[in-house]
N, C-alpha and C positions, 0 to 999 in steps of 0.2 A: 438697443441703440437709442441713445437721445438725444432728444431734438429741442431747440431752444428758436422761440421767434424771434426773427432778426428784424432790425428797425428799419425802414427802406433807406436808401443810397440818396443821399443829397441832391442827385439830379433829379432822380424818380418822384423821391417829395414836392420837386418844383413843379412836375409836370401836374403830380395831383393839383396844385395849388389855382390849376387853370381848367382844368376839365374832370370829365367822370372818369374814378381810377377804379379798376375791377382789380382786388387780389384773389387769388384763386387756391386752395389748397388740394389737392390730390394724388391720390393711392393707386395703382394698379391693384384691383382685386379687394379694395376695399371699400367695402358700399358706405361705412357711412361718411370716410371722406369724400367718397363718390359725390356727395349728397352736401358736402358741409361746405361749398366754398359759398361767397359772401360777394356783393359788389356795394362801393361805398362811394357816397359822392359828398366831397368836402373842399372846402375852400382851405381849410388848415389841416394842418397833418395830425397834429397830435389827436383829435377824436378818433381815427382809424387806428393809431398806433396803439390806443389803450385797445380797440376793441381785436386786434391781432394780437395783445398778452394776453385778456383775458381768452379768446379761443384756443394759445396754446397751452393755454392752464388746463383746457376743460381737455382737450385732445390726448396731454402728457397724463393727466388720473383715467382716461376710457385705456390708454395705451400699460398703464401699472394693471387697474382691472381685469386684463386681459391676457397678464402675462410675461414670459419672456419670448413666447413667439409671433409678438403683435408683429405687424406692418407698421413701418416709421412713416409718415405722409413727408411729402418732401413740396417745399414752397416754391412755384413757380413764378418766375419774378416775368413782370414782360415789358417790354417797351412803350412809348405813349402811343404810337400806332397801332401795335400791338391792342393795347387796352382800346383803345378806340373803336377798332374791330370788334375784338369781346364784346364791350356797351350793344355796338351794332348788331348784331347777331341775336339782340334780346333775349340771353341763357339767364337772366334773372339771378345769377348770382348761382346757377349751376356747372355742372363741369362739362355738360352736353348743351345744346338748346333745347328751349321748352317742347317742341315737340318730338324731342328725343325722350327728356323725364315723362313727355305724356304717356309715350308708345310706351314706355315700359311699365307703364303704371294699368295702363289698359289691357297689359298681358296677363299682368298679375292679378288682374280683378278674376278673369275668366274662373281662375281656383276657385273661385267662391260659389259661380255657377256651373256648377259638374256639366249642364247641358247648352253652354253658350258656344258659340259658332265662331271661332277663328275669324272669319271671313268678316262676320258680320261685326266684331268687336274692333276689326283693322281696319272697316271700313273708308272711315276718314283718313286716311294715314297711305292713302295711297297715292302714287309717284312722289311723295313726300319725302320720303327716308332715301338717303342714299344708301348703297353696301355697305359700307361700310358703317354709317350709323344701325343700318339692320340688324349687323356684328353686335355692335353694340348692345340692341335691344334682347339680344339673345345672350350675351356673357352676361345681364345682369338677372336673369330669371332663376327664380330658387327651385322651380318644380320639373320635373322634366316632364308632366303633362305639357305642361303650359309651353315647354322649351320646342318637344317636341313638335308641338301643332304650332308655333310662331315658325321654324322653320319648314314648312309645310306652305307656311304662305307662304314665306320668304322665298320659295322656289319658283313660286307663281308669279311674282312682281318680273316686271320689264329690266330694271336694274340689275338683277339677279344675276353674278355668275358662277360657276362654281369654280369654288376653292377650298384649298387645303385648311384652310382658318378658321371659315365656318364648320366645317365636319369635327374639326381638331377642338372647338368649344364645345358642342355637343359631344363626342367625346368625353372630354372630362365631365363635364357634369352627369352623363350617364354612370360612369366609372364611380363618382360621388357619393351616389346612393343606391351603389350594384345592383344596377341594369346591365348585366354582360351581355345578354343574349342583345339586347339593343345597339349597344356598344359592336358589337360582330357585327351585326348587320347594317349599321353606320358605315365601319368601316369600309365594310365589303361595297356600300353604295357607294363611296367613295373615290373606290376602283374601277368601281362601272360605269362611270360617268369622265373617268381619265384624269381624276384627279391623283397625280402622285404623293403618294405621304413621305412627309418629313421624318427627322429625328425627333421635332417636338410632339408630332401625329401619333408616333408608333410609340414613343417612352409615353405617351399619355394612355394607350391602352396597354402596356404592359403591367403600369403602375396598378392601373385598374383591376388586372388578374394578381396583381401583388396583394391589394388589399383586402382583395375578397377571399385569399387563400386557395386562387385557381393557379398552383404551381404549373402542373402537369401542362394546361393551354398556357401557361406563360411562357414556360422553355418552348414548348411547341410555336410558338409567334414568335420568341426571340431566336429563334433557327430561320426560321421564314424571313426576320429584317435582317438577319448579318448577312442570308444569301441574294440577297439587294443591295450588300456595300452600303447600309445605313448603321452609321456607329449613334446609338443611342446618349446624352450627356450623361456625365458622373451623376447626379441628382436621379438620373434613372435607374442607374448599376447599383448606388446603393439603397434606393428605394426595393430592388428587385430583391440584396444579398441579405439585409435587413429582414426584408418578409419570409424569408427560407431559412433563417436561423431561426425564427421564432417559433415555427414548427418543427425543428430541430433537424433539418435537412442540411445538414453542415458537408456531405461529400457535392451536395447540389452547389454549395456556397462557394465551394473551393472550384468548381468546376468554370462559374461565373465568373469566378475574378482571371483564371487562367485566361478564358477568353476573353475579358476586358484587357488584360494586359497582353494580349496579342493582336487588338483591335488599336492599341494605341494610346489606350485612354490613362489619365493620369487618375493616382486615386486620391482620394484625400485623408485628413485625419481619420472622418468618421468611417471609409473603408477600410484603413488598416485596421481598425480597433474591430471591428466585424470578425476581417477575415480570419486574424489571429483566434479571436474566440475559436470559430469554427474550427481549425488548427488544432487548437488544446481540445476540443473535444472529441475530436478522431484520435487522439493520442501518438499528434505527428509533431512529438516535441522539437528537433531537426529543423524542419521546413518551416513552421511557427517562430524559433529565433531566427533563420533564417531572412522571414518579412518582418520581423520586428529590429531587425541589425538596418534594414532599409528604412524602414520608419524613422529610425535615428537619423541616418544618414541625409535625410529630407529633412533634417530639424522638424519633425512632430513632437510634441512633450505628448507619449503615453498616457493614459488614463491609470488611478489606481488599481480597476477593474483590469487591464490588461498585464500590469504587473502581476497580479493576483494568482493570475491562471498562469502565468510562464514559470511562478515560484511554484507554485503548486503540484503542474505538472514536471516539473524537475525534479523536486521530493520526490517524487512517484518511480520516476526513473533514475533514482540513486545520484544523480548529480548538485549534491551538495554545496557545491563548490558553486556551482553554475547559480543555484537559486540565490544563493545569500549575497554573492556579487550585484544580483538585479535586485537586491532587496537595499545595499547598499544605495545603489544608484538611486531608488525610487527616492529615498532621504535624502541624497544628495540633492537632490531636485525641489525639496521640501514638501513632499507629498507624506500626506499622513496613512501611514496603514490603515487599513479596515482590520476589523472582527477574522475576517476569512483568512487573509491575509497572515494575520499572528497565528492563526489557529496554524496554517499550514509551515513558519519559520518553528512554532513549538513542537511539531509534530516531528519537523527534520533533526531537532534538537533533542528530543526525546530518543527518536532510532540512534542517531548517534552517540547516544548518552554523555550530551557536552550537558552538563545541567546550569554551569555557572551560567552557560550565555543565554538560558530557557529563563531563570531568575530575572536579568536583566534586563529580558523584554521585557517579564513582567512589570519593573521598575518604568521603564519607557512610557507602557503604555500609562500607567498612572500620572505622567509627566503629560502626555498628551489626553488625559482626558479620557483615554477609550475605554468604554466600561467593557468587559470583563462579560462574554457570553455562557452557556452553559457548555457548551465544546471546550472553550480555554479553561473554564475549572474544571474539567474532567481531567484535559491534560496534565494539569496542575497538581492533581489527586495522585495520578501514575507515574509524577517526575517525585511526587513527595515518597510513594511508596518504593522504586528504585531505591530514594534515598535513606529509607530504612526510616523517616522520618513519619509514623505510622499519626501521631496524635496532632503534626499539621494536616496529617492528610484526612482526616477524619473532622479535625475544626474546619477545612474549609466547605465539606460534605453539610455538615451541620448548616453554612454560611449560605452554600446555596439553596438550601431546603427555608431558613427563614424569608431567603429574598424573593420565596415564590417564582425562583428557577428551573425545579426538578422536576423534569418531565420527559429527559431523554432516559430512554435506557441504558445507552451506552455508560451514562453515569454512574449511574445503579450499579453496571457493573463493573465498572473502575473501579469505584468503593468496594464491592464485594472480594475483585482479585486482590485489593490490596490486604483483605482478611488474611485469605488464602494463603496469601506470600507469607504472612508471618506466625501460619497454620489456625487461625482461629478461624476454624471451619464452620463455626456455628453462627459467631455473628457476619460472617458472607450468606449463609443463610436467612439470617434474617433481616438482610438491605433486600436480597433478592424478594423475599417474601412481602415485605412492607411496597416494592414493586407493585406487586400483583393488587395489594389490599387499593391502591391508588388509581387503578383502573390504566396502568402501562402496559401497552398489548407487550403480549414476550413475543422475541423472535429468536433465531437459531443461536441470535449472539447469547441470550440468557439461558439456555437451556445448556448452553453450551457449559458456560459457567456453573450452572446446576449440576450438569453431568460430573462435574471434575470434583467440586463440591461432595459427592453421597462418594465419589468414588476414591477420594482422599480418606474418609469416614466409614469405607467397608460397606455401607449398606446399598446390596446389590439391587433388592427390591427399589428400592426412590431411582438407583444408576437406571436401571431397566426404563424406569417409569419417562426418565426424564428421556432416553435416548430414542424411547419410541414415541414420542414427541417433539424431537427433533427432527425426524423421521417425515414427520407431516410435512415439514417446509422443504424437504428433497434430503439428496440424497447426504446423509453427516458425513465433514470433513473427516482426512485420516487420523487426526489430534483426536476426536473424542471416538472413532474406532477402536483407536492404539491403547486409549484409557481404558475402554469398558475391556478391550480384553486383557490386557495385565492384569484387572481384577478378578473376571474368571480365572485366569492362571496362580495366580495370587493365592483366593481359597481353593483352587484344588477342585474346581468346576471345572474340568476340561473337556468335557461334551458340549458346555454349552459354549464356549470358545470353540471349537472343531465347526458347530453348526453357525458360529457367527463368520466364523471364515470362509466357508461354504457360501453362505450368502453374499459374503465377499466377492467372492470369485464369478460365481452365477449373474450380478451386475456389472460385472466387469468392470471391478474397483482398481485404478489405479493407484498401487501402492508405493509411500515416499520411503526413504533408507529406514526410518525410526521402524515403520509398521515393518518394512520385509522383517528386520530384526525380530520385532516379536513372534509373528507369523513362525520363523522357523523355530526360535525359543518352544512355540507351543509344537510342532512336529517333533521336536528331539525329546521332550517328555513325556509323550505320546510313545513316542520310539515308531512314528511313522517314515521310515527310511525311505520307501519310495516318494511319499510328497515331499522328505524333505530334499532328496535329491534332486526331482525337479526343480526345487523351488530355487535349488543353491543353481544350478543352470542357467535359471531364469535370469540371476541376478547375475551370473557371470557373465551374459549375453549381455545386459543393460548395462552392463559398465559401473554399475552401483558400486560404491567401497562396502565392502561386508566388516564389519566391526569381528575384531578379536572375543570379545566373551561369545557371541556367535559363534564364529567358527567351533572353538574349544565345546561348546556345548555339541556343536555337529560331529565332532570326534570323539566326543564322549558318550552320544549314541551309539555312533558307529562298535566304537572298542564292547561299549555294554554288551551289545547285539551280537556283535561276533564271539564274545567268549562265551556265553550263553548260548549260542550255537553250538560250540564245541564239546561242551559239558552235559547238553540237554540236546542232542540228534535230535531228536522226535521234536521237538518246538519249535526249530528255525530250520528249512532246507537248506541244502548245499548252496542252493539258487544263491537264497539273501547271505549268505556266509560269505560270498566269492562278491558280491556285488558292494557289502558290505566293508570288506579287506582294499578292494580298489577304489573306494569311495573316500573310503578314509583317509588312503595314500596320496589322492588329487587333492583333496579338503585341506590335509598337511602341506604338499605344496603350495598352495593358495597361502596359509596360514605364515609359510616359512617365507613367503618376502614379501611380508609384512614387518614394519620398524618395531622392533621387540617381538616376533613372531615366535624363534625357538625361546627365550625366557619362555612366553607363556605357556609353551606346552610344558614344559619343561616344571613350570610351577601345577599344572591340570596334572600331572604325573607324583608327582609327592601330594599332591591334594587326591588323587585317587589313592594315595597308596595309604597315606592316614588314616581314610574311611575306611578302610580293609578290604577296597576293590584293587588287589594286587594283578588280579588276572587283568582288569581293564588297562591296568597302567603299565603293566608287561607289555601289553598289545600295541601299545601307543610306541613303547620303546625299543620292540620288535619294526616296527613302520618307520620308527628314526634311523637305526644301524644300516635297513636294507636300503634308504637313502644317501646313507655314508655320513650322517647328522649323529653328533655326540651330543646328547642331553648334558645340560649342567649336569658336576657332581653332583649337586646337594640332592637333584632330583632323583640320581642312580641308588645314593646314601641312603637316601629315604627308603626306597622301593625293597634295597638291601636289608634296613633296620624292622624294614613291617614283615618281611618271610623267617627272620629272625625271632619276632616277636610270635610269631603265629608256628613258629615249630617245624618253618619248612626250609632246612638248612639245605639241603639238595637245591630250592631253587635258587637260595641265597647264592652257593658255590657256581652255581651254573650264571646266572646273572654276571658275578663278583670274575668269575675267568673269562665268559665272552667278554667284558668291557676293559679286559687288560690286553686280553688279546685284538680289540679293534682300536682300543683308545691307550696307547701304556701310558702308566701315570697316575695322578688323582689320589689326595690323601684323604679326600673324604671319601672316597671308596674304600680305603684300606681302614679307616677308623671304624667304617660301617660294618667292616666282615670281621673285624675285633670283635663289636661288640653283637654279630648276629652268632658267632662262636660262644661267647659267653653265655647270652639266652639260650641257646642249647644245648650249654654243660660239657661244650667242648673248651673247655679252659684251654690245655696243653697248644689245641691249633691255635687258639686266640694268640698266645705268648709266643708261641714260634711266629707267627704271621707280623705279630708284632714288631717282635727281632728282626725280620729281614724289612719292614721298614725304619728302623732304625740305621742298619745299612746301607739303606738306599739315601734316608736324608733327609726323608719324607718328613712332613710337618704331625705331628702329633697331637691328638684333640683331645684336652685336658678331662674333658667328661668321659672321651674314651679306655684314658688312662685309668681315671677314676675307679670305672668300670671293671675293666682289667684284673687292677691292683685288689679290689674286696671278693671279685672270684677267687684268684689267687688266694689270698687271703685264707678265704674261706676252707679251699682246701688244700689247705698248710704247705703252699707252696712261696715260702719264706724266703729264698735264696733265688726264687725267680723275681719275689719281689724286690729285692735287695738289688738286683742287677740293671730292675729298669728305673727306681731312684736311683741310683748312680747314671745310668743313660742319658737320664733327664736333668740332672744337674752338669754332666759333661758338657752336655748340648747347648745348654740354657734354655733350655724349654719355657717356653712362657707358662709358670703355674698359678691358678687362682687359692684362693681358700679354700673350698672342697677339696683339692688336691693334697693339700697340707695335711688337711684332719685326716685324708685317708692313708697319705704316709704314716703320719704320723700312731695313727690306729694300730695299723697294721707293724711295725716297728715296736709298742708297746706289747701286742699279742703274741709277737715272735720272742719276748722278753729281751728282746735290747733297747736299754731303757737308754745306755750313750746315743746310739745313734736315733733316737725319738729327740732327745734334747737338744743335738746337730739338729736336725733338721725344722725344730722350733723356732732356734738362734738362726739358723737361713732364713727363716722365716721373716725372722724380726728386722735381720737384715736388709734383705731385699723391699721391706717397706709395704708388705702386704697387708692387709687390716686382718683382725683373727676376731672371730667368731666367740660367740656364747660355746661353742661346743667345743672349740679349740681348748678353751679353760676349763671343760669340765673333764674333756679328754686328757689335758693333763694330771688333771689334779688325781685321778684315778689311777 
């Protein structure tokens, strides 16, 4: 606030011009305008005038010295009777009379003699003083020895009464220099004597338990004056909500203002700006925009700090939308972001992966000047690595390391993930490393990254090393659980994956969808069928979605288990065979309504049947029929062409006729049983089987033909083949080139060399491409 000396008023100069004129300057609560006023006696005005600029020259540099929370002195103008009085009164040019500055000067000497007598130092000074100067002599004392032995006398004087005014100064000045226990017992004398306390009484000892960090008796006394019907002023509510946040008492803070705002009281700027904090840090995003939509509504302009925390804690709770709006406005308002501030728009801009608008701050802030912390180049490191843009994200690494920035870990391991991301596993290890060499304590976040690091790179030793180091700072998240044991599963460790899941289980690890997944992965290769049945329970109970290669792995236990059963009595009892059979069957319903459910079994069934586990993928395709489920063809084709290849046409035929008799149809079943005929040297079934899909209409698979036709061939059945080139050209069969050369083969070996040359000139026709072999099959 400033203040400027004003010249006196044309009347008032006149008056000076005739008598002694006292100007006075004075502060409440400020000793040394207490102390500075002046009385001048002139016949002309302009001598006082100069000496009222130069004092408020000297006043405006003690008021800069001090501050922006100086006291402004405010100029007491008075009239010529007025002053007249003053003169008379003989205050020498002070703001009390002289023997008001005496008494107070004789209190304050006693400090010097630790063993001087009250009594005897007030001597003089008796029936002198009125109460109210008494007042006086007691709000200007700096010690509370001194304070409290002048009121001591002051109780002894004749003038003497009690009141709420003097207790309520003592008071504060006890409160001053935390004398509570004195303070209490001020108070309490207070009360003893029938003095009622006021609102400025009671917020003067609240304040006092606010500063000294006696919450506990603060709310205990602020319950004691609101059941008095005493509402304390705002300067007290936020002196109290102020001192509770700073200890971090923020459900205290909110508790305070609910009762301020039920007592009546208006808040002001500096208690919205409080309460909100306190708000965002109980994480009551809600009721925080709530008082802050009111803070608007009162025309308050926000603080940046309080923008800060509403954007911040909005990011946190996914409202995007919400933060950037209040970040808009903050700019509309021309308030410049903070550090914390960008850090948390960059951080929302990163989850979302808006990167243009992460850039653009960055541009912003360079516009405004803001330098750039080492959180915002981290961020900046992980919006570069996203962007594939690995050698900005490493020149800005480099950038923060020369500016004598790099001291957060988190950096460290930005840079390190961004290795990682684009597999250079080695140099993520050596940011981590260069880490430690700098004396950066690691914490779960670095090990974490270390862990993912050895176990990208196989080596389980350093994985171990690091995870029981992780281990120390509690209990590791499911992310570097799920790692270390994929690794064990990985090399084919699965005792010590069995024993890390055990210890799983024994701490009662709660596990998220990724880990159930592996957990069971590792039971179905184990082939532990009871935990893994539990385990699929487990998750059926939690509602968890079970991922398809899951399942399919749990059926492929299953089928394993049970035909090994059947094959091997003596290793699997009836028990696990029957438990195994119905397990399977709920597993596949589970499996089957899921979106692309039968596909994938259906693909686990020609992928069992490849490997030459026919019995398992029978088993699977046994558990589909008895659910009334037709597997694709391709997967029955499959199952068909592996009992064909392996010599066991019985199962083929039995497969090939239950699936016509539950499903009629399917040419890639009939193409299959063509050529599992042919592997077994039943030529003649192939060709009849053939023939009556030909009849039928059925689509004809040019490999199967192929197939067919060089059996045939082979054993000089010449007029069979003659019959199914003509079929296939009746038809218009769709034929490739292999199909050519094998007519064509075959038609030369029977020595009909016309109809080899027909069916070249088809060839040529139809616009086929022909082969190296085609020309040499000719030319022969």
């Amino acid at each position: 606030m400033a203040m400027a000396a004003a010249a006196p008023h044309a009347p008032m100069a006149a008056a000076a011009a005739s008598a002694n004129v006292s100007i006075t300057c004075s502060s409440y609560g400020d000793d040394e305008c207490a102390t500075s006023s002046w009385s001048l006696s002139s016949p002309h005005g302009r001598p006082y005038r100069r000496l009222l600029h130069d004092e408020a020259q000297r006043l405006r540099r003690a008021r800069r010295s001090q501050g922006p929370g100086a006291d402004t002195p405010r100029w007491v103008r008075r009239t010529t009777d007025q002053m007249s009085r003053y003169v008379e009164d003989d205050r020498a040019g002070h703001v009390y009379g002289r023997h008001v500055v005496a008494a107070v000067r004789a209190v304050r000497a006693t400090a010097s003699r630790p063993s001087a007598d009250m009594r005897q130092a007030m001597a003089s000074f008796i029936t002198k003083l009125t109460f109210r100067e008494m007042c006086v002599v007691l709000r200007e004392q700096r010690g509370w020895r001194q304070a409290r032995d002048f009121f001591a006398w002051m109780k002894l004087q004749m003038c003497y009464e009690p009141s709420v005014v003097a207790y309520t100064i003592l008071l504060r000045l006890y409160g001053r220099v935390g004398k509570i226990k004195l303070a209490e017992e001020t108070f309490l004398e207070m009360l003893e004597v029938g003095c009622e306390p006021d609102a400025v009484a009671c917020g003067t000892l609240l304040c006092a338990y606010a500063q000294w960090g006696r919450h506990k008796d603060m709310m205990l006394f602020y319950s004691a004056v609101r059941s008095r019907d005493i509402v304390p002023p705002i300067s007290v509510y936020n002196y109290m909500i102020s001192s509770l946040q700073k200890q971090k008492l923020h459900g205290k803070v909110i508790q305070v203002w609910k009762q301020m705002l039920e007592a009546g009281v208006l808040p002001t700027q500096f208690t919205y700006t409080v309460v909100i904090s306190s708000y965002v840090k109980e994480d009551l995003l809600e009721e925080a925009m709530g008082i802050f939509g009111e803070m608007r509504r009162y025309r308050f302009v926000p603080e940046e700090a309080t923008y800060s925390l509403l954007i911040s804690l909005s990011s946190k709770h996914g409202e995007g939308e919400q933060a950037l709006r209040l970040f808009e406005e903050m700019r509309a308002q021309g308030i410049v972001p903070s550090n914390y501030t960008c850090a948390s728009l960059l951080a929302l801009y990163y989850k979302n992966e808006d990167y243009s608008k992460a850039l653009a701050l960055f541009s912003e802030m360079e516009n405004n000047k803001i330098v750039p912390d080492e959180v915002i180049y981290g961020i900046l490191i992980r919006i570069y690595g996203k962007l594939g843009l690995y050698e900005d994200a490493q020149h800005t690494f480099e950038e923060i390391e020369k500016a004598d920035l790099l001291s957060d870990e988190q950096t460290y391991v930005a840079m390190a993930q961004v290795h990682m991301n684009v597999g250079h596993y080695d140099r993520g290890l050596e940011v981590l490393e260069s880490m430690r060499t700098r004396n950066v304590k690691p914490s779960h976040f670095s090990y974490s990254a270390l862990l993912r690091c050895y176990v990208a790179k196989e080596d389980m030793a350093a994985a171990e090393d690091s995870f029981r180091a992780l281990s120390k700072y509690g209990r590791p998240d499911v992310f570097c659980c799920n790692d270390l044991l994929r690794l064990y599963i990985r090399l084919g460790h699965l005792e010590k994956a069995r024993a890390l899941v055990l210890k799983m289980r024994q701490d009662d690890f709660q596990l998220d969808d990724d880990l159930y997944m592996t957990v069971m992965e590792l039971y179905c290769k184990s082939s532990m069928i009871d935990d893994s049945e539990k385990l699929f329970k487990e998750i059926q109970r939690s509602g968890k979605p079970l991922k398809i290669p899951t399942m399919l792995s749990l059926i492929e236990m299953y089928a394993r288990n049970r035909t090994r059963g059947i094959q091997k009595e003596q290793s699997l009892s009836k028990a696990i065979e029957e438990t195994g059979s119905s397990a399977a069957g709920m597993a596949l319903k589970f499996l089957l309504d899921m979106p692309g459910g039968l596909s994938s079994v259906s693909q686990l069934i020609s992928k069992l049947a490849r490997e030459g586990s026919t019995d398992e993928a029978k088993f699977i395709y046994d558990q589909l029929t008895e659910m009334g489920i037709k597997p694709d063809d391709s997967a029955i084709a499959t199952l068909i062409v592996q009992y064909g290849q392996a010599k066991q046409l019985e199962q083929a035929k039995e497969l090939f006729e239950s699936t016509l008799a539950s499903f009629p149809g399917g040419a890639h079943v009939y193409n299959a049983m063509v050529d599992a005929f042919c592997k077994c040297g039943k030529t003649e079934d192939a060709y009849h089987l053939f023939m009556e899909m030909v009849v039928q209409g059925s689509n004809r698979d040019p490999v199967t033909v192929s197939i067919l036709v060089t059996h045939l061939t082979k054993h000089g059945k010449f007029q069979e083949v003659e019959n199914i080139v003509h079929s296939c050209f009746r038809d218009e069969v769709q034929l490739d080139t292999v199909l050519y050369n094998t007519f064509i083969k075959s038609m030369l070996e029977s020595g009909k060399l016309h109809s080899a040359i027909s069916i070249y000139d088809c060839m040529v026709s139809a616009g086929i491409s022909r082969s190296m072999q085609t020309f040499n099959i000719m030319i022969r």
